[in-house]
Each structure stands twice: as structure tokens, then as C-alpha cells.
C-alpha positions as CSV (number, residue, x, y, z in Angstrom):
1,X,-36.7,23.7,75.1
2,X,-33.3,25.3,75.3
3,X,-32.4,28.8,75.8
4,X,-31.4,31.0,73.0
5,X,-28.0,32.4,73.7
6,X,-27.8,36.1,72.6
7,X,-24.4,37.2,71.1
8,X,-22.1,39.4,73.5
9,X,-22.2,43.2,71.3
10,X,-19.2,45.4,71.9
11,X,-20.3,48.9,72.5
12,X,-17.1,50.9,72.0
13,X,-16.7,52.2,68.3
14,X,-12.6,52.1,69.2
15,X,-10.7,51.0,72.0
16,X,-8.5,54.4,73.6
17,X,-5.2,53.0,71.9
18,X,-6.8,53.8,68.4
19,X,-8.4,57.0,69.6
20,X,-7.0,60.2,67.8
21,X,-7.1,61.5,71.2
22,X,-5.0,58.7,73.4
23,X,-1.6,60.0,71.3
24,X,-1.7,63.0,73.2
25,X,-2.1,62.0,76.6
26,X,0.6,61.7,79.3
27,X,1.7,58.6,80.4
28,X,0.4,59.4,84.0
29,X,-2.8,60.2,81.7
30,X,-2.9,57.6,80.0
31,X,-2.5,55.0,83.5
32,X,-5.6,56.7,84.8
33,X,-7.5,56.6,82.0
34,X,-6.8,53.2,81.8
35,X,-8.2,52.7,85.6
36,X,-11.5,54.9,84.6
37,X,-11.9,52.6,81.7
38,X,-12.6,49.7,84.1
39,X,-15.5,52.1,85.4
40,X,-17.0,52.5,82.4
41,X,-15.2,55.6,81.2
42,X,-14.3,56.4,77.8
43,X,-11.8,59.0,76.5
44,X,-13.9,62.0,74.9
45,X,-11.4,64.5,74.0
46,X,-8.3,66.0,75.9
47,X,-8.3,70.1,76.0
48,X,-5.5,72.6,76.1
49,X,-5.3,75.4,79.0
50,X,-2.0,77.8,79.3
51,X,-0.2,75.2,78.1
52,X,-1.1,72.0,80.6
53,X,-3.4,69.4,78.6
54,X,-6.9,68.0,80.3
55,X,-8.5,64.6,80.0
56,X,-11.6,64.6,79.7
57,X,-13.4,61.3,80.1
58,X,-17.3,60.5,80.0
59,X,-19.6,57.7,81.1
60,X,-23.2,57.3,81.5
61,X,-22.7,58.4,85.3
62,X,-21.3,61.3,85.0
63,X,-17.7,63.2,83.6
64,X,-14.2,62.7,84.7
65,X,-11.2,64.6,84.0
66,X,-7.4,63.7,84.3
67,X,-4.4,66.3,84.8
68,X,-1.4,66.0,83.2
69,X,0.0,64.7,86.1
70,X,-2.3,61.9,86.3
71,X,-4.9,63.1,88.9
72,X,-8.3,61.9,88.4
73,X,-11.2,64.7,89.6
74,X,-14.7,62.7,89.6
75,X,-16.7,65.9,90.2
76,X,-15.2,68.4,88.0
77,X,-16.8,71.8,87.5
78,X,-17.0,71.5,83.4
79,X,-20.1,71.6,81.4
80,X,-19.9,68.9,77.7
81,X,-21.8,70.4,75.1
82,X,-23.8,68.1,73.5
């Protein structure tokens, strides 16, 4: 009897090149986000503070954010609403 193969499903609706959100990231941004995506991160939404943007990435682990200048904070004191 041989083994059923099950098809491979891709789980991301888009990939972050077609997000809305991935035109208005940095280019330092957009490197790291590219190095979290390896990790299982996905780009969630970028907000605006006195005039410096923030990445903010999510996985089933936990949240991630990016500055502007391309540093990656694991551990970030920010609360998603669901």
C-alpha cells in the first residue's frame, strides 16, 4: 500500500511585496523584515510616531517591531488589538 502524499498548502494570503503595507517601509525595513520572514514573521502593519515609521511584525511566537533604521526589537513593549 503506498502512502498518500498530502499537497504542500501555502498559508500566507500575500507575500510582503504585495502587502499595502511593504510600500512604506524603509529599505533598512524592509532587509529586516525580510530576515524575520525566515522566522516565521509576517508584516502586520507599520505605525506613525512624531514623524519616524514602526514595523510591526507578528508570528505565532510572539510580536516584532522594526525602526526605521532597520533595528529589530523582539521583546517590544506594544500591546495588538485583536
Amino acid at each position: 500500500m503506498q502512502a498518500q502524499e498530502k499537497p504542500m498548502l501555502e498559508r500566507r494570503q500575500a507575500s510582503p511585496e504585495q502587502s499595502i503595507w511593504w510600500n512604506k517601509l524603509s529599505l533598512a525595513q524592509k532587509f529586516s523584515a525580510s530576515s524575520l520572514g525566515k522566522f516565521g514573521y509576517e508584516l502586520s502593519f507599520v505605525r506613525n510616531e512624531q514623524g519616524r515609521s514602526l514595523a510591526v511584525l507578528t508570528c505565532s511566537s510572539g510580536v516584532a517591531v522594526i525602526t526605521e533604521d532597520g533595528d529589530i526589537n523582539t521583546s517590544p513593549n506594544i500591546k495588538i488589538r485583536d
